[in-house]
N, C-alpha and C positions, 0 to 999 in steps of 0.2 A: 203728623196728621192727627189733630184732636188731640183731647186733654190741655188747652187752652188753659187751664186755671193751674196745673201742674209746670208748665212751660214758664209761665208769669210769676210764680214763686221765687223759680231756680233767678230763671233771669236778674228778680230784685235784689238777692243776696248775692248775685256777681254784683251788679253795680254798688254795691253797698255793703259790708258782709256784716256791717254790727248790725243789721236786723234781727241776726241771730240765728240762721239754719232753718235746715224746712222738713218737715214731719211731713211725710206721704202716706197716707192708707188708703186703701183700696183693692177690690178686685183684683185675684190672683192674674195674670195672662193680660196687663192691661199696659204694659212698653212702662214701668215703674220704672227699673234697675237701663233699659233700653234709651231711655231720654236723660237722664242722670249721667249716663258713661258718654253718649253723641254728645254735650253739655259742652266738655273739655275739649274737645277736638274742634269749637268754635272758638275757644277763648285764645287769646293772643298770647306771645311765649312770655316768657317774663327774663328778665334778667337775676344771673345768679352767683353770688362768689362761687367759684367752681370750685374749691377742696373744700369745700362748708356742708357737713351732713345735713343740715338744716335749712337749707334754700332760703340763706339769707342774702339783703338783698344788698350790693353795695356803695347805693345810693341813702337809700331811708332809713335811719338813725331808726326808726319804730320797729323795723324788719331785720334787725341786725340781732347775732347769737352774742355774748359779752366776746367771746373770744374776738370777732369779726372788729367788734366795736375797739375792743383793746389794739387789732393790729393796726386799725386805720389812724386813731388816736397817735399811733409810734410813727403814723406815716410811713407805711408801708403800702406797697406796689399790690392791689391785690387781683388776681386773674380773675375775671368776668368770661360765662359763658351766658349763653342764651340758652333754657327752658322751658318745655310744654309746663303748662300750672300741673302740680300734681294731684292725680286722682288713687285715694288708695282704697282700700276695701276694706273693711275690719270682717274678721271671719266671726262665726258664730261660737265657737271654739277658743278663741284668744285669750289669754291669761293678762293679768295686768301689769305684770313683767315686760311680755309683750306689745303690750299698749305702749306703756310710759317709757320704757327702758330700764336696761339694766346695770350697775356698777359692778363692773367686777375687784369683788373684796381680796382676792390674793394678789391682783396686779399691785393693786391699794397699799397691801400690809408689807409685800414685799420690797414695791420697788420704790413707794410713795407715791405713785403717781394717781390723777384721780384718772383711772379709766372706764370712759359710760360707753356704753353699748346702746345705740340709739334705738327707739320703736316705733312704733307705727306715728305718735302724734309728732314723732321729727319730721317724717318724712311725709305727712300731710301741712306742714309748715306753708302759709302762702298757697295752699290749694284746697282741693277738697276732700272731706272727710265721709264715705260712705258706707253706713251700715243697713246691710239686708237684715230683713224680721228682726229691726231693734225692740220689737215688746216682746221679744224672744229670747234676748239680753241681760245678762244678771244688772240686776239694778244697783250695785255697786259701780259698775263699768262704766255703765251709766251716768252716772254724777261724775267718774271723772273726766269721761268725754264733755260735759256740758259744763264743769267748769274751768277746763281748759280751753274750750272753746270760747267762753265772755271772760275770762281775765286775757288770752293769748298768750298764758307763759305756763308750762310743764316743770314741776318743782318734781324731784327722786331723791327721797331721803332712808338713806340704805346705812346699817350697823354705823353711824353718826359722818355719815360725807352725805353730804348736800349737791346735787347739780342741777342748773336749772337751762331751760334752755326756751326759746319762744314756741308755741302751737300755737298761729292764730290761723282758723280754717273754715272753711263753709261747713257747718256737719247737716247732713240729708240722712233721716232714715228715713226707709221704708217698711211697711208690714202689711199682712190683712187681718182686719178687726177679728175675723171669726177666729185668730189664733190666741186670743188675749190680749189686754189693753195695757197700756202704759199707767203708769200710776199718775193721778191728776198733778202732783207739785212738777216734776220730770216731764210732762206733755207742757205743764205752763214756763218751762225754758226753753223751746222752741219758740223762734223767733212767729213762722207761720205754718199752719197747718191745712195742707190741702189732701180733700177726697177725690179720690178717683173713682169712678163708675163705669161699666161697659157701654161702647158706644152702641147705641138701638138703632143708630140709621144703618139703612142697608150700606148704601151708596159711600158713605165712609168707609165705611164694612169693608168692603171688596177691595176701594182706595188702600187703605193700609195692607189687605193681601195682597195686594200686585204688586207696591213698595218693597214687602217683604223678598218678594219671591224675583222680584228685580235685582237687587243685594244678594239674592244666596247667588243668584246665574253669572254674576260680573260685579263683585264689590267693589274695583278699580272705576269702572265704567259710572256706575250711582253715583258714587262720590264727587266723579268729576263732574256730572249735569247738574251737580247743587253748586261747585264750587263759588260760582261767584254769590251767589246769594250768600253761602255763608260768610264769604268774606265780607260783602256788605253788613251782614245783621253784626260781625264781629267788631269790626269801626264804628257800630252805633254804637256798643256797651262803652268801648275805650273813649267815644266822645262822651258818652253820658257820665261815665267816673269823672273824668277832666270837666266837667260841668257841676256837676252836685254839687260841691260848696257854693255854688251862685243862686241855687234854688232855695225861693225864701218861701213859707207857708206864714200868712194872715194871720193875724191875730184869733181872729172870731172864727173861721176854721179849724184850729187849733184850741180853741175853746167847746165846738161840738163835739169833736172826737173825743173830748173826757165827759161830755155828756153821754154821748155813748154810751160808755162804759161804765157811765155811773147810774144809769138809765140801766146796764143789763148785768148788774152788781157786781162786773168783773173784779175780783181781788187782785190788789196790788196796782201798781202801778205801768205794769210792763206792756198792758195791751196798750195806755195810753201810747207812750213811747216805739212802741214798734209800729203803733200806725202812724203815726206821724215819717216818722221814716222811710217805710214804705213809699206812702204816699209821695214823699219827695225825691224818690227815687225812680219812680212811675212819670215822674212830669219830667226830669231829666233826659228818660230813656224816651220819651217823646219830643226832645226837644225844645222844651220850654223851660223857662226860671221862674215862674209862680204857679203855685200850688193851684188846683181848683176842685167844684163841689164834684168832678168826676172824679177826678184823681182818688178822692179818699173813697169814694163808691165802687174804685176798681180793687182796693185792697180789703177795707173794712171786715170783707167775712172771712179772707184768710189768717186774718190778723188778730183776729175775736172767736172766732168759732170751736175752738179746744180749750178756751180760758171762761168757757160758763159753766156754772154748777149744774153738775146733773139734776134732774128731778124727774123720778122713773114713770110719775103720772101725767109728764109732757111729752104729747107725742107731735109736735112740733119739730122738725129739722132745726141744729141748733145755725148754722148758715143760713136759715129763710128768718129765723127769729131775729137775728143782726141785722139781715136786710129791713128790715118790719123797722125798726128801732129806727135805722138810717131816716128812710123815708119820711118817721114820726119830728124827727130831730132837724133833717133838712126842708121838711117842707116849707 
């Protein structure tokens, strides 16, 4: 119920994940960490070599650990299970031993053998990566969730052994602004960034306490009055990935979007590219193959609005400032 602009994020980076992850802020008490975890319990299970730490996959050459690749390569028989996409947590606390993994250097010296100790970005492999009050996060962590995230491969290079193994994952933080901000390069690798805000209608209001209070008295029961809805919304995203490479975006559409951005001085390239993206990912999950001048107007301010320079004498919304540009650009 509500939060519409937080829901249309997550969604785009299921259908697509090189958009790039999604930065949530907002209002503490506002279903943030609540709509991010229900996320995965819509998404379809995936296929998994089953002795593979690493949920790799043993179909897609791109999804595969070298080991996997190597066994298939020797034409070897390999066991397939079915799994939920993984959803893991990064604590606030987490070491980056933790994060990446570890090699243990005595199994190493003694036995020769390279033994890694896998961490959290194995086991978000193929699913998703979520950190609560990521501007809470030592900003070392930081970088290396984010460039493991746009390369998809996790390198540990420990007293001179090297392993490397794939991380390619949706990463969603969360936080609220009043506890301190991200650092602007670090907000500009996030693929889209959405605000969240308290809902002011009553009538919602109340909707989402009955919901609530529905779930805590019978959580079997809720689940099952949604069930087929979910399962419907879950067959759109699997048709819409199965469709996305057929969705073309125009020439001259593709040409405003970097007015856009050249229009609201965004630095670098990356808003160009992540709207575009977006946007064809939006037309997908609608069921169509060409882009149109909604499509990029339903993304544009998630896609632009954390990659404009501040300037402390604008008191302008920087999300109403994109919309303004849009408007100036499409009309």
């Amino acid at each position: 119920v509500g939060q519409a602009e937080m829901k249309l994020a997550l969604i785009l980076n299921v259908i697509d994940p090189k958009i790039g992850g999604v930065m949530i802020l907002g209002d503490r008490g506002t279903g943030k960490t609540t709509t991010i975890r229900a996320l995965v319990d819509l998404l379809p299970e995936i296929d998994c070599v089953a002795d593979d730490p690493y949920n790799s996959s043993p179909t897609e050459a791109e999804n595969m650990s070298d080991e996997v690749r190597n066994r298939t390569a020797r034409g070897d028989v390999l066991p397939i299970c079915k799994r939920k996409v993984p959803m893991v947590d990064l604590p606030l606390g987490a070491t980056e031993d933790r994060v990446c993994g570890t090699i243990d250097i005595e199994k190493a010296l003694t036995q020769g053998k390279k033994a890694f100790e896998p961490g959290l970005l194995a086991r978000a492999n193929r699913g998703i990566l979520y950190v609560d009050e990521v501007n809470l996060l030592d900003d070392h962590l930081v970088d290396v969730l984010l460039d493991s995230a746009a390369g998809g491969w996790n390198t540990v290079e420990r007293e001179g052994i090297s392993i490397r193994h794939p991380a390619k994952f949706i990463l969603v933080g969360s936080g609220n602004p009043e506890e301190g901000e991200l650092r602007p390069q670090l907000l500009d690798r996030f693929g889209m960034h959405a605000m969240i805000r308290t809902e002011r209608d009553p009538d919602l209001r109340v909707q989402i306490v009955d919901s609530c209070q529905k779930f805590a008295d019978d959580p079997k029961g809720f689940r099952k009055e949604f069930l087929e809805d979910n399962q419907e919304f879950a067959n759109q995203i699997i048709v819409a990935r199965a469709n996305l490479s057929k969705v073309v975006i125009p020439a001259g559409l593709t040409r405003k979007i970097s007015m856009i951005c050249s229009t609201l001085n965004v630095d670098g390239l990356r808003g160009d590219i992540v709207t575009n993206r977006a946007a064809r990912a939006f037309c997908a999950f609608d069921g169509r193959t060409e882009v149109t001048d909604d499509d990029v107007k339903k993304v544009v301010s998630l896609c632009l609005r954390h990659r404009l320079r501040k300037d402390i004498l604008d008191t302008m919304d920087n999300g109403d400032k994109v919309m303004a540009t849009y408007e100036t650009v499409f009309e």
